[in-house]
C-alpha positions in Angstrom: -79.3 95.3 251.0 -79.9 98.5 252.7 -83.5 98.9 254.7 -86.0 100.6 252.3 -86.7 104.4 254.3 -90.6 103.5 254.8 -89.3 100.5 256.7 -87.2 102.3 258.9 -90.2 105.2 259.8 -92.3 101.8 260.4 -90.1 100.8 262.7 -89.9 103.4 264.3 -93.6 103.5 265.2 -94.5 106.1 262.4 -97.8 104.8 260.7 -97.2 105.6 257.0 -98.0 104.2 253.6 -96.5 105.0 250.3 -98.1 107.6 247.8 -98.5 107.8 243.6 -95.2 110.0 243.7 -95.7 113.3 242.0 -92.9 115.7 241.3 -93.8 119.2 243.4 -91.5 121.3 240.8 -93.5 124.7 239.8 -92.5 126.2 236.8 -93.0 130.2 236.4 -93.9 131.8 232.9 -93.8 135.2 231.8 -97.1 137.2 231.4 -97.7 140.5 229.8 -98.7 144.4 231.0 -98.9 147.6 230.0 -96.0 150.1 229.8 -95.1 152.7 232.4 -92.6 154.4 234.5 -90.5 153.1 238.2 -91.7 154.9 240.7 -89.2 156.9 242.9 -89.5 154.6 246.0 -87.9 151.5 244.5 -85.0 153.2 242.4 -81.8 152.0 243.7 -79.2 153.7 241.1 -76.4 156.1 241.3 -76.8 158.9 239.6 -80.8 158.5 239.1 -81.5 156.7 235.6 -83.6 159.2 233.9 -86.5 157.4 231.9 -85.8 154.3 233.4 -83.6 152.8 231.1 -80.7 152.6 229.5 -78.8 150.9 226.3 -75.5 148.9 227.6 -72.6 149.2 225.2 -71.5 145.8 223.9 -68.1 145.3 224.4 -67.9 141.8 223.7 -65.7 140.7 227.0 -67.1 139.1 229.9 -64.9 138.3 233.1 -67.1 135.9 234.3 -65.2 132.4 235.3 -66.8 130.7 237.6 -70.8 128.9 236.5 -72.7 127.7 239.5 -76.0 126.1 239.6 -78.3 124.9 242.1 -81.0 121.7 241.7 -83.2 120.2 243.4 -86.0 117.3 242.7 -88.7 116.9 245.2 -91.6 114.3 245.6 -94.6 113.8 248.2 -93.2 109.7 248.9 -95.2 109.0 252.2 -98.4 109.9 253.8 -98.4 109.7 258.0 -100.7 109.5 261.0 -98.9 111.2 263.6 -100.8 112.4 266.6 -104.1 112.2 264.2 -102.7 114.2 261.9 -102.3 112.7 258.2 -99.5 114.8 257.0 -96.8 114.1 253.4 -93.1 113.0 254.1 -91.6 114.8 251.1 -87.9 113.7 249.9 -85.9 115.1 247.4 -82.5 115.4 246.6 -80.1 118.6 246.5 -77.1 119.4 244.2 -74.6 122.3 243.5 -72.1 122.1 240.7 -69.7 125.0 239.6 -67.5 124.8 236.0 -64.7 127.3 235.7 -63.4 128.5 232.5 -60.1 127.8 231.7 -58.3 130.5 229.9 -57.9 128.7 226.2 -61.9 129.0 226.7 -62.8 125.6 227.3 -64.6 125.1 230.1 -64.1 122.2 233.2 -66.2 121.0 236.1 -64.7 121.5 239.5 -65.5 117.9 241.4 -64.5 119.7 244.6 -66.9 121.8 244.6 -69.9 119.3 243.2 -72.1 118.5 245.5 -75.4 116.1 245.7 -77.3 115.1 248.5 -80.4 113.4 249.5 -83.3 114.6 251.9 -85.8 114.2 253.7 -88.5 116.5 255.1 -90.7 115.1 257.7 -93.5 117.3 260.0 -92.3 118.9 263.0 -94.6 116.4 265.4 -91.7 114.4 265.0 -88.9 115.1 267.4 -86.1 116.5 266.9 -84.2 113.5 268.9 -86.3 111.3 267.1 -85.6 112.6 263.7 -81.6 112.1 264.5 -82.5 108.4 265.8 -84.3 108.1 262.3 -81.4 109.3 260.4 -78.7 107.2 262.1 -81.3 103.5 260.8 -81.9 105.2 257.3 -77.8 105.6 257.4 -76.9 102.7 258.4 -76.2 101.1 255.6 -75.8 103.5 253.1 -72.7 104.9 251.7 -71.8 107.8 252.4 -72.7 109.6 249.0 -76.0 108.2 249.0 -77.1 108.7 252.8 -80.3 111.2 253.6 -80.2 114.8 255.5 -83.1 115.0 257.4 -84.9 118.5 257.9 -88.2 119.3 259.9 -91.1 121.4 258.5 -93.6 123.7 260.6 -96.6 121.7 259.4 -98.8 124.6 261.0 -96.8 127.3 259.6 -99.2 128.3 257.2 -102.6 127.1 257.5 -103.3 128.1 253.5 -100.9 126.3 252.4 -100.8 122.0 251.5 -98.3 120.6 253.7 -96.4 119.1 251.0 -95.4 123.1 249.9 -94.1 123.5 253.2 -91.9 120.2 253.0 -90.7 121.0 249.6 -89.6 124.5 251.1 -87.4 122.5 253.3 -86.0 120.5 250.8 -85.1 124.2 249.0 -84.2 125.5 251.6 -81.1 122.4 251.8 -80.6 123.7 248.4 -80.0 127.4 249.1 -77.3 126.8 251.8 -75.5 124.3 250.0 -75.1 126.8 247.2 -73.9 129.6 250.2 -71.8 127.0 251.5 -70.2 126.7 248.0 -69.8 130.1 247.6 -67.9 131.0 250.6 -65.7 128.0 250.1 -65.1 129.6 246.7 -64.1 133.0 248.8 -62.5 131.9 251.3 -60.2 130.1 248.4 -59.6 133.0 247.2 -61.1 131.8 243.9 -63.6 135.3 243.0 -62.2 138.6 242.1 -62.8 141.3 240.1 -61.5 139.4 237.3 -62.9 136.0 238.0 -66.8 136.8 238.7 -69.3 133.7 239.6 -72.1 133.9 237.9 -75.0 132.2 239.6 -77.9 130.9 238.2 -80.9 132.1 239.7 -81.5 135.1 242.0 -79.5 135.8 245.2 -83.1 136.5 247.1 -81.6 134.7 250.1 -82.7 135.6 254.3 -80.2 137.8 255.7 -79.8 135.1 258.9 -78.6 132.9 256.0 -75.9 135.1 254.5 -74.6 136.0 258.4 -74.7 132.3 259.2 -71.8 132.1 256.8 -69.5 134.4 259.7 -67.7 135.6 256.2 -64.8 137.8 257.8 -65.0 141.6 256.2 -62.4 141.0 253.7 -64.7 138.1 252.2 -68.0 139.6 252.4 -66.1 142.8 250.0 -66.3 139.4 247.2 -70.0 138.9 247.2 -69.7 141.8 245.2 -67.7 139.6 242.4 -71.2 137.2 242.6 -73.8 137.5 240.3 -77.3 136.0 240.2 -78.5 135.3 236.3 -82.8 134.8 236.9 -84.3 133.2 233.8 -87.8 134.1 235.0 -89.8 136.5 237.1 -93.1 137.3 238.4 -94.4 140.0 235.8 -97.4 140.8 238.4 -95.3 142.2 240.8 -96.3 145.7 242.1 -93.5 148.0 242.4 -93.9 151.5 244.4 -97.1 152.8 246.5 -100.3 155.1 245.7 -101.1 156.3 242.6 -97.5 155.2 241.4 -97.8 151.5 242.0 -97.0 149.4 239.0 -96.6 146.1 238.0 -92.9 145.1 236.7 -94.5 143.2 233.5 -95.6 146.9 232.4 -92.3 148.3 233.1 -89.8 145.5 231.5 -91.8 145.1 228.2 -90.9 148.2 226.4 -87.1 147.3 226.7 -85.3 147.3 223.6 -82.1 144.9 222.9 -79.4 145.6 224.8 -81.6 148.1 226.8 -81.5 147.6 230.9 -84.1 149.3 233.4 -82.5 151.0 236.3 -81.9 149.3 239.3 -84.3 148.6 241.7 -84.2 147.6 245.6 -86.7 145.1 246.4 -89.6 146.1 248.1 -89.4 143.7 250.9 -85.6 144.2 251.3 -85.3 146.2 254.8 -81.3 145.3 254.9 -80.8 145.8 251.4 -78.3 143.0 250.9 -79.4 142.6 247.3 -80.7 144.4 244.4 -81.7 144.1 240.3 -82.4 145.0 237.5 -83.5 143.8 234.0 -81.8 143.6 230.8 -83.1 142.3 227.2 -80.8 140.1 225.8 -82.0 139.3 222.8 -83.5 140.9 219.8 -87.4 141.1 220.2 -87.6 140.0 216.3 -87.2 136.8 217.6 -88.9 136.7 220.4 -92.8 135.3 220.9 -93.9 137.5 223.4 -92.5 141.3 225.0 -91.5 139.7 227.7 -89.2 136.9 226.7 -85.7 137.4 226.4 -85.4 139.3 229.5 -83.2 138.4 232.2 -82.9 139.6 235.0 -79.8 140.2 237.0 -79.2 140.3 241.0 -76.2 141.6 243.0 -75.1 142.0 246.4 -75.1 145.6 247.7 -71.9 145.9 250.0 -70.6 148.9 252.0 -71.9 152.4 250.7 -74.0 150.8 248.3 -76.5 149.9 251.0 -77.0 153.4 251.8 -76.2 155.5 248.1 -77.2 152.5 245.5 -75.9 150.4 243.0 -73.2 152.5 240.5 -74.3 153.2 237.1 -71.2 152.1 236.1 -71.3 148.9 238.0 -74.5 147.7 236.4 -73.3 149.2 232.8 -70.5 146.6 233.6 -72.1 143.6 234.7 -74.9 144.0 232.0 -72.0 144.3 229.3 -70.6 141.1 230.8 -73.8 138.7 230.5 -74.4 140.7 226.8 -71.4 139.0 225.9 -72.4 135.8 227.1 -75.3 135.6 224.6 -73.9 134.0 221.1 -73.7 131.0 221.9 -77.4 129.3 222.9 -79.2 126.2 223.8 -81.6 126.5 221.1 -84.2 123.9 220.8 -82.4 122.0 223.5 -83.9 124.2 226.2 -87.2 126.3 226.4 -85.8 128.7 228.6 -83.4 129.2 225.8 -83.6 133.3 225.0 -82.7 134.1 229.1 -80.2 131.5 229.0 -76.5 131.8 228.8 -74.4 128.5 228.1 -72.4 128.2 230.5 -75.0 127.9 232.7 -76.8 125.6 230.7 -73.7 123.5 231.0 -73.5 123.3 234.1 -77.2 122.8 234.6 -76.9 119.5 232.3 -73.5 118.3 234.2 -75.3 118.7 237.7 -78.6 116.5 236.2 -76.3 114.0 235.3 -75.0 113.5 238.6 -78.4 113.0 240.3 -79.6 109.8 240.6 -82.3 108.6 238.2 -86.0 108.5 239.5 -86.2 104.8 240.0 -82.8 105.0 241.9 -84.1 107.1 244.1 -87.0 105.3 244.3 -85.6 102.3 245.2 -84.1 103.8 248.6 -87.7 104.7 249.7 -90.3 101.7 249.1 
């Protein structure tokens, strides 16, 4: 039998005691606005969308392939006394999982490309020698599939935020790269094209150190182009533009009408433009409870002249006609998030779940 992980940090002279675990998941939900118009300095399209939006012809073909998702489960497990400082050991673990459609429609789970991982996120008073000298006892005597990363939080980083936020970051952090990781495997394999586009679930929001850290060569970073990010929810209160133009995006994405996309829109914190969105509705609003569900919105990664000119108005008409024809088949009154969901992505959201390990599993490698 393996040492439990509070042993090990006990042994290692780390005063801790266990904590009533509590999962630090957030979930985000919609809220409403007012209607109005982009302004000028977030518009990101080629030519300019007049009126802001736009209906997406349906042409019932999607050359999506590849369905990745990303998970993570996090929990506060330990409180500390390191240096007089009483700070959470947080420890989660991390998956990625990718399905490919075959081309008789069914649809299979790569186990190559499946990954799931446990961590651990402990404060930065903690060395970093001493953090590998943890690692190597907690290790010891687990197998390989079930041994612990361990990653270092800035406990000071932020002095308005609980400590436990900032080892959770960590934890998604782990997450983030291990879905970059996948994808440049996926590149590098040649597996993305123009005709076989990964869609991703979730945004592709990610630090521009973290995209170079991948050293893509030139030929593979032309394929983040061919990878899509599929958000299910987003923060209605953002403010968009400056001045008298500022507005928030709930006002400007309720108005949509099915089928109807906003233009795109450069994020106002992107300096290298490596990403951009926009929004489409993909469902009827007679079935919707509020303006703003059904929405989804959809990321890409701005390569080459796009940086500079924009995304194409044919390239968004494109992708938006894709994940339109994504939209028949739904996990209705399986999942909540059910009207900005598409299925494959469900799918592989419910084969990734299945591989983590349950909560008293997990558990049981801690206390």
């Amino acid at each position: 039998m393996s040492k439990r992980l509070i042993k090990v940090l006990q042994e290692s002279g780390i005063d801790c005691l266990p904590n009533e675990r509590f999962s630090l998941d957030v979930d985000m939900f919609p809220q409403n606005g007012e209607e109005a118009s982009f302004p000028n300095a977030v518009l990101f399209e080629e030519p300019r969308l007049d009126g802001g939006k736009r209906l997406v012809e349906d042409r019932g073909a999607s050359f999506f392939r590849y369905f990745l998702d990303g998970a993570q489960r996090s929990y506060r497990v330990i409180e500390a006394n390191i240096n007089g400082h009483y700070l959470p050991f947080c420890a989660g673990q991390v998956g990625v999982a990718v399905l490919e459609r075959k081309d008789n429609g069914r649809f299979s789970a790569s186990a190559s490309l499946t990954t799931v991982r446990n961590v651990l996120a402990i404060p930065d008073l903690v060395s970093a020698d001493s953090a590998n000298d943890i690692a190597k006892q907690i290790n010891a005597e687990l197998t390989q599939k079930h041994q612990f990363t361990i990653v270092r939080y800035n406990y000071s980083a932020k002095e308005d935020k609980d400590p436990g936020d900032l080892g959770r970051a960590m934890i998604i952090d782990e997450m983030q790269r291990q879905e970059l990781r996948t994808i440049r495997e996926m590149i590098q394999q040649n597996m993305i094209s123009d005709r076989a586009i990964l869609a991703k679930d979730g945004g592709l929001q990610y630090r521009h150190d973290k995209i170079s850290d991948l050293n893509l060569s030139k030929d593979d970073i032309v394929q983040l182009r061919n990878v899509i990010g599929l958000a299910k929810t987003f923060k209605p209160s953002l403010i968009l533009g400056k001045g008298r133009r500022r507005q928030s995006l709930g006002n400007l994405t309720k108005g949509l009408q099915w089928k109807e996309r906003t233009t795109v829109i450069r994020p106002p914190e992107d300096k290298d433009t490596s990403h951009c969105c926009w929004y489409l509705r993909l469902r009827p609003t007679d079935w919707m409870y509020s303006p703003l569900q059904g929405i989804v919105k959809i990321e890409v990664f701005a390569t080459g002249e796009e940086k500079d000119d924009g995304i194409s108005r044919a390239r968004a008409d494109t992708v938006s006609s894709y994940v339109l024809a994504e939209r028949n088949v739904t996990p209705y009154k399986v999942d909540a998030r059910w009207a900005t969901h598409i299925y494959p992505i469900f799918l592989a959201e419910t084969y990734l779940r299945s591989a983590f390990l349950s909560h008293t599993r997990f558990k049981s490698f801690i206390f």
